[in-house]
N, C-alpha and C positions, 0 to 999 in steps of 0.2 A: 526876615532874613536870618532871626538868629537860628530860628528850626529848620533852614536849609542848612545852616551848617555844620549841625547838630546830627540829622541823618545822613552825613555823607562822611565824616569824621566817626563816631562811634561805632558803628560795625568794625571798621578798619583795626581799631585799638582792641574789641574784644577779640579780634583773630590773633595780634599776634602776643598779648600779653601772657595767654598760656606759655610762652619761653623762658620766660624770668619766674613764674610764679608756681609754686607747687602746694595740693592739699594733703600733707601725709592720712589725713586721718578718711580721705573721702572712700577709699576702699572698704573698710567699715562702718560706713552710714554714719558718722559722727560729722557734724557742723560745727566748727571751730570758732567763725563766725570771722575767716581771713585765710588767705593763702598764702604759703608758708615763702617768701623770698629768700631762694637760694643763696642770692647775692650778702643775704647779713654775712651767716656764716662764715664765707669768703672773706666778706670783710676783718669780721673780730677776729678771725685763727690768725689772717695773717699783721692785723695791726696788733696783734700779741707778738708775734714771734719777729717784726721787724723794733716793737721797743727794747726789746734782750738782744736782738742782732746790731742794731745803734749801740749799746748800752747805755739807756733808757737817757736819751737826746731829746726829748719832751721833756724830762727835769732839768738834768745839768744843762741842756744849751739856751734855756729859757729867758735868763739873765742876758747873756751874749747875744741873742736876738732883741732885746732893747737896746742897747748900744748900738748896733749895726743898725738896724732901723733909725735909730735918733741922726745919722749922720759922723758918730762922733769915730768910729773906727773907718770913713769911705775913703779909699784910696782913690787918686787919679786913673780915670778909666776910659778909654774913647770908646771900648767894647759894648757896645747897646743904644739903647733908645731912652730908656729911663732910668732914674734914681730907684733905690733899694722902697723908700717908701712911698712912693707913684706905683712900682710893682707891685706891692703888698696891698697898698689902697684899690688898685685894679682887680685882683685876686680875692679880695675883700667883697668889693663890690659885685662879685660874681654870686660870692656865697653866704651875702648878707644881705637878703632877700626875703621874699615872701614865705621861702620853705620857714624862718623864722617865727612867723606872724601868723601864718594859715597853717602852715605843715606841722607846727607845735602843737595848736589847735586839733590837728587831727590824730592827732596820737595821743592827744589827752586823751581825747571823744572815743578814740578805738581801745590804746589801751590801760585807764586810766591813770591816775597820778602817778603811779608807781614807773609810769615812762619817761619820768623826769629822771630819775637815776640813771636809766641805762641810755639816754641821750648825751649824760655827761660823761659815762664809761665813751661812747663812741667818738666823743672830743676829744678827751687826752689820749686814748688808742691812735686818733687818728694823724695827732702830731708828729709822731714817727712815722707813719706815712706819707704826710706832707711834706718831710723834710726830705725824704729819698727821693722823690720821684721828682722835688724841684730841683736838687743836687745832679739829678741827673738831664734836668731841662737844660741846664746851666750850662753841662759837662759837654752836651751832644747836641748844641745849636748850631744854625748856619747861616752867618752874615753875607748878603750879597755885595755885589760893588757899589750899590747905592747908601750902605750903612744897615740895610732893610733886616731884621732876625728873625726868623723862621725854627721855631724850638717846639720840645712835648712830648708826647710820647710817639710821635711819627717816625720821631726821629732817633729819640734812643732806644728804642726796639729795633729800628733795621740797620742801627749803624751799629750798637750796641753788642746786639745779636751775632752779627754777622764778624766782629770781632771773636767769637767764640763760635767759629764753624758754626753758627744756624742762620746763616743770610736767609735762607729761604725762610725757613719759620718766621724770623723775624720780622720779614717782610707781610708776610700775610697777617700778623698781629698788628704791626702797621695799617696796612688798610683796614684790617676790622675794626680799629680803634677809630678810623677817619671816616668811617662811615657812621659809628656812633653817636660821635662830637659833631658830627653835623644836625642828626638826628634830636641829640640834647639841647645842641643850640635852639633848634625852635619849639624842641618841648619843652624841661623844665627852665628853661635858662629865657624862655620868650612866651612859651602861649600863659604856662602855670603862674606866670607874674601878671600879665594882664588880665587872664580870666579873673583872677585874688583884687586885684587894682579896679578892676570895675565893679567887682562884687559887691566892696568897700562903698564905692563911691556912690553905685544905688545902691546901696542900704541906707547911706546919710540923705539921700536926693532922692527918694522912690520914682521921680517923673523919669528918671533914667533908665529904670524896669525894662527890659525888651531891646534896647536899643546899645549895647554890646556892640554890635557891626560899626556904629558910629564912633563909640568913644575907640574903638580899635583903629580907626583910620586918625584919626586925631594925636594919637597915643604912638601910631607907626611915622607919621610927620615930624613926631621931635626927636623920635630915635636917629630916625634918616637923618634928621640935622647934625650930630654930634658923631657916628659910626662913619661917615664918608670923611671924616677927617684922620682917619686910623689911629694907632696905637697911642700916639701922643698926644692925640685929640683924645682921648675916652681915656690916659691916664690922668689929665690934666682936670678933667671935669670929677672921675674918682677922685683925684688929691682932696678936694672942697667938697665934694658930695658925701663921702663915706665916713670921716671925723664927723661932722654935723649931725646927721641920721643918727646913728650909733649913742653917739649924747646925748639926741632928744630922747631917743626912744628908752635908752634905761634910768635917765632922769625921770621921764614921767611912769615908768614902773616901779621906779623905788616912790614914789609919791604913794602909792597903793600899796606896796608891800607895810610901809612904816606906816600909816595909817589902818593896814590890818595886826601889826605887832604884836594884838591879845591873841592871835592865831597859831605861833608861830611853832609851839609844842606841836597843836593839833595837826597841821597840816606836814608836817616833816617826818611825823609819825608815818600819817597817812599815807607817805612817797613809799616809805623803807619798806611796811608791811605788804604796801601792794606790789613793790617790787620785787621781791621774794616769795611772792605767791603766799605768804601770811594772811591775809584778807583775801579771798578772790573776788573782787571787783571789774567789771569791765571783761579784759581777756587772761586776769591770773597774772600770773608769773608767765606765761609763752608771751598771751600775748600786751604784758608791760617792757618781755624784753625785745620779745620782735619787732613790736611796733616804734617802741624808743628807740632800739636801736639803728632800725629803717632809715626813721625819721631824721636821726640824728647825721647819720652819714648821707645820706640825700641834703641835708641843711650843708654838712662843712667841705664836702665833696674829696675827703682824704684818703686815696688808693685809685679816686677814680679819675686821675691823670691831666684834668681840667684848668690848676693850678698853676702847672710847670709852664705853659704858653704863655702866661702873663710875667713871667720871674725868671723866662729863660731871655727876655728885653731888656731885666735888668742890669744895671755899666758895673761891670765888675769884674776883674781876673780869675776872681777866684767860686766856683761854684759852691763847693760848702759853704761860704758864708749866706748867699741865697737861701739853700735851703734850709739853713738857721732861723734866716730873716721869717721862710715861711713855716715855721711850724707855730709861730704866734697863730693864723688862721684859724687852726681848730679849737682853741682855746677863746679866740674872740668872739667866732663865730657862736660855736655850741655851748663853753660853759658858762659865757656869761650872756650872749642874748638871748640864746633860747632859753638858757636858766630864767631869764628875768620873765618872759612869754610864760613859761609854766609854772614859776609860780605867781604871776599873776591869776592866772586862770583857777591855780589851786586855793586863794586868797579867796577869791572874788566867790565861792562858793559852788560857783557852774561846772566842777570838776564830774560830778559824781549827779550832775542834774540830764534829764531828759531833755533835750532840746532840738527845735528841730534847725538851730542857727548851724553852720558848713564853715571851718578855715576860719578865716579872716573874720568873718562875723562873729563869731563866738569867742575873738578876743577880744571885740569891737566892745561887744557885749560886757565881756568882764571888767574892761574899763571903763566902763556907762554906769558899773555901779559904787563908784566914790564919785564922780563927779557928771552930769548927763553931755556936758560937752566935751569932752574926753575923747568919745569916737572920733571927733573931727580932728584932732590931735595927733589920733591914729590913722587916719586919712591922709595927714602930709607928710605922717613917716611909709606908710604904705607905698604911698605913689613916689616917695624918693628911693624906696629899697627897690621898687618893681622897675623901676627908670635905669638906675645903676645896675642893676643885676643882667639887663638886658643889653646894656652896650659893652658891656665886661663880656657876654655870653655871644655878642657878636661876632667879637676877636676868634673868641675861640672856634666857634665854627669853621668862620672864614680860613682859619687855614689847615684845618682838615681839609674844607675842600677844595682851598689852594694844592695841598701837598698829593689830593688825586685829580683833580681836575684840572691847572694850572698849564702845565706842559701840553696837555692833548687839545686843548681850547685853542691856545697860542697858535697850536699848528695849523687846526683847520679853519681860523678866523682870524687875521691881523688886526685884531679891535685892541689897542691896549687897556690894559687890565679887565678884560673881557670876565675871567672867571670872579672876577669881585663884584664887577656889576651884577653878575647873576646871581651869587648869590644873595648877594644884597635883596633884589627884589622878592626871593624866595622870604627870608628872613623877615622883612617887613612885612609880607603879606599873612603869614603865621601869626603877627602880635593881633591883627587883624577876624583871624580864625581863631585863635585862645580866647580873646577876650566874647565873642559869641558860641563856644563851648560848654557845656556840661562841666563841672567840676570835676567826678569821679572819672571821665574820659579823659582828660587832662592829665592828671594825678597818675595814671597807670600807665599812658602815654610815656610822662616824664618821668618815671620809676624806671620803665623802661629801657631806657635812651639813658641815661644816668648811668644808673645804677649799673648796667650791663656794661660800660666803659669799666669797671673794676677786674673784670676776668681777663680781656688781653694786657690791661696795663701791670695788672699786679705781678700774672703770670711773667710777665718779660724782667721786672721788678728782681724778683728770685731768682733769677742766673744772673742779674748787679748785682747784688746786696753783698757782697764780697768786696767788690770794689767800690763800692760808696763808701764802705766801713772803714777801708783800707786807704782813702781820700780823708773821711773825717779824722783816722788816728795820725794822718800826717797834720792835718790842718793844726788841730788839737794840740799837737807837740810844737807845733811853730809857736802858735800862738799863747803857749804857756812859757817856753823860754823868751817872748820876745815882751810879753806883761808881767806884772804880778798878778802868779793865782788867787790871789786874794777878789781881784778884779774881775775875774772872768765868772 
């Protein structure tokens, strides 16, 4: 079963991934040994130029996002569905996932150690852009008569837009974005967690080899169970899922890291030289920073608009203090889990070793060598980050294709919530196809679909960024004559 659906899925990915992916060098017969993703670029220029347009809101609002998160500033709010840290915990759960565990993994393997560096460049880069774009989930949501909130960038691209004479533009950034976030949904947010979560699983189990199709209907049955209960069902299960994971998994990293402490000259050398193309190991200096960088913003998902759906639910008046709330993300996501993922990898010695272990296995691996039951350790954080990553990734689909298909369904079908059902079924049936998938069809798949959500969102982003700025220097001023700066 699995090589049926192997040959029906991989052609499809090799056709359209030429659109994200470029070889500058293939015009002159040079092999790079990777194609060059447009989308980094994209990302870094403008998570540069939105830290100096916030003035640099990844530092000073860092602080103020613990507070707000902890509860201790939440005002009385009937506006939304959840709490500030059910949002975050949701949001979390989206992007604390397998890209962590596997997607590190391959950006060691591709471009070696020295892509730790530029995976943590793309974590705090990307705080300012998680805080614009949830600022503006916040700013541009729409509650129906049922309490029900519907936010993202669907919506502050065509409302947003069209506020500054480009309704039309805005609009079709809109849909191009809703057609992606459905896309992501079952790539990397669904099949690249279960492909990783079984990979895991037969690797500790070998009798499980081949049988992908099964453990994906098994794996689609507990999803079903907790995603039919919507928003408040899958923030409430993030509340408890995403604290726990997150603890076990860098508690049992630092177990490895401090147990390799005679390393730790050797190995941070080894990050900075290959990061700078000082040593050229692996892919040099292109590719420690293409790859880290890739990797990095595929892991915390900051510019690429995925975020704002889960934070635009959150009960609050006020939208700057959201996306305060969310610029912790990038910094939890990337500099401290993925930091913990590569340098275990770099610890464990496998950094700069030939192997023929893929993702998830080759962290399995690095933790197999301080203790040999370690993997299985990683096996229940694997399957809690692949669990949570995919009912957070749920959400988000669903109302991309609520916000295009909603209204036309209703009409030619009086089935209530006709368009949820469907997708629904779409969506499960994908955990179902990922996990009997190829790794690298997956991987380019979910690059894909991701990463490509970064050009309609950002672009829409750059005609706000004036009035997000101009939101935060009001917030700002309130809320320094109303505290002591000392506090904030």
């Amino acid at each position: 079963m699995d090589e049926v659906v192997n040959s029906l899925f991989e052609p499809l990915v090799k056709l359209l991934s030429g659109f994200l992916f470029w070889d500058p060098f293939k015009a002159f017969g040079v092999d790079i040994g990777f194609r060059f993703p447009l989308v980094v670029m994209w990302l870094m220029i403008w998570g540069v130029y939105f830290t100096f347009r916030m003035g640099f809101i990844n530092i000073r609002g860092f602080k103020l996002s613990l507070l707000i998160t902890s509860g201790k500033l939440d005002r009385n709010s009937n506006k939304g569905e959840v709490s500030h840290f059910q949002a975050l915990s949701t949001a979390l759960s989206a992007t604390v996932g397998l890209g962590n565990i596997a997607g590190v993994a391959i950006a060691i393997s591709l471009g070696g150690p020295g892509a730790t560096f530029w995976m943590i460049m793309a974590g705090l880069l990307g705080m300012s852009l998680k805080f614009t774009e949830c600022t503006l989930g916040q700013k541009y949501r729409v509650i129906d008569s049922n309490g029900r909130v519907s936010g993202g960038p669907m919506y502050y691209l065509s409302q947003g837009l069209a506020k500054r004479n480009m309704k039309i533009f805005g609009k079709i950034l809109a849909v191009i974005f809703s057609v992606l976030v459905i896309g992501a949904s079952f790539g990397g947010g669904n099949m690249f967690q279960s492909n990783q979560a079984f990979s895991q699983m037969s690797y500790i189990i070998p009798w499980l080899n081949g049988k992908g199709f099964y453990f994906g209907i098994v794996l689609a049955i507990l999803v079903g169970l907790v995603v039919l209960g919507g928003i408040k069902s899958i923030a409430r299960v993030a509340s408890r899922i995403v604290p726990f994971m997150v603890v076990l998994y860098i508690s049992t990293s630092l177990i490895i890291i401090f147990m390799n402490l005679d390393r730790v000259g050797e190995v941070f050398r080894m990050i900075v030289e290959q990061a700078f193309g000082l040593k050229p190991i692996a892919g040099g200096f292109f590719g420690a920073f293409i790859i880290g960088f890739q990797r990095g913003a595929f892991s915390n998902e900051a510019g690429i608009g995925s975020a704002s759906i889960a934070h635009s639910a959150a009960r609050t008046d006020e939208p700057v203090s959201e996306g305060i709330v969310a610029l912790l993300e990038p910094f939890i996501d990337t500099v401290v889990v993925c930091t913990m993922t590569a340098l275990v990898i770099n610890f464990s010695g496998l950094a700069n070793q030939q192997t023929n272990l893929q993702g998830a296995q080759l962290t399995s691996a690095a933790f197999a060598t301080v203790l040999p039951w370690f993997p299985y350790l990683l096996a229940v954080a694997i399957l809690l980050f692949a669990f949570s990553t995919m009912i957070s990734w749920s959400y988000y689909g669903l109302k991309g294709f609520n916000y295009l298909f909603e209204k036309p369904l209703s009409k030619l079908f009086p089935i209530p919530n006709l368009s949820t059902k469907v997708f629904y079924v779409f969506f499960l049936l994908f955990i179902v196809i990922g996990s009997a998938s190829n790794l690298w069809a997956v991987m380019d798949f979910s690059d894909m679909m991701i990463l490509g959500m970064a050009f309609p969102n950002i672009l829409g982003m750059i005609f706000l960024a004036s009035e997000v700025r101009a939101d935060l220097d009001n917030f700002w001023n309130r809320w320094k004559r109303n505290n002591n700066p000392d506090n904030a």
